[in-house]
N, C-alpha and C positions, 0 to 999 in steps of 0.2 A: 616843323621839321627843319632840324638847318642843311645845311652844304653836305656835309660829309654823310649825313644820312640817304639825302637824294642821292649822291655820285652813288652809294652802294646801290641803292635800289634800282639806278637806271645800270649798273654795272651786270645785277641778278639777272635783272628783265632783258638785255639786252641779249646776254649770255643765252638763255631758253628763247628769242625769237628766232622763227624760223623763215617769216615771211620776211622776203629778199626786199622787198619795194618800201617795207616797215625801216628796212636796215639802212638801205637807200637814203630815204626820207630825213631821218635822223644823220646821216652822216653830210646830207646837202645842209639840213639846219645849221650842224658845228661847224662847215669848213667854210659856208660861205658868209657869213654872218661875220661881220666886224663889232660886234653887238658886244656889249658889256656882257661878264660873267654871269650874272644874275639874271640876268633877261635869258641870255643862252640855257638856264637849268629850267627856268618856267617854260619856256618853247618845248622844252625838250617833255619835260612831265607832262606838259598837257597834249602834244602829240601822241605820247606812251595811252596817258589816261584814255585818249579818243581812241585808239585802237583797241585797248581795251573794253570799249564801251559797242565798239562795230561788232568782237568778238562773242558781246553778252547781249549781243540782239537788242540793245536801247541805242536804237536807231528811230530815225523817222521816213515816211515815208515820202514819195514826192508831195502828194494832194497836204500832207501834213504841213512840211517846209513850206509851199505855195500859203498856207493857212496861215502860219506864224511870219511869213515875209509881210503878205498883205494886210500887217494891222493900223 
């Protein structure tokens, strides 16, 4: 997927979020980051992605995280 693909898709997703702290989150990544372009779109999709993934219930649990920390 190049540049201009992601900017749309995080422009769609951005457009239909409704959760404030999601909006937050994403606008602290852009404005505080001195960070090259490229690293800023990968922060940005895998932030999206992760909320995505809280929202589709693949999540872990704590005892889970503790399992997967302690290996």
């Amino acid at each position: 997927m190049g540049a201009m693909e992601i900017r749309t898709e995080l422009q769609q997703m951005i457009e239909h979020e409704t959760d404030l702290s999601v909006l937050q989150a994403i606008r602290t990544i852009l404005l505080k980051t001195g960070l090259n372009p490229v690293l800023k779109e990968k922060l940005t999709a895998r932030a999206l992605r992760s909320e995505d993934d809280i929202k589709a219930g693949r999540v872990y649990s704590k005892e889970e995280v503790i399992q997967r920390t302690n290996r």
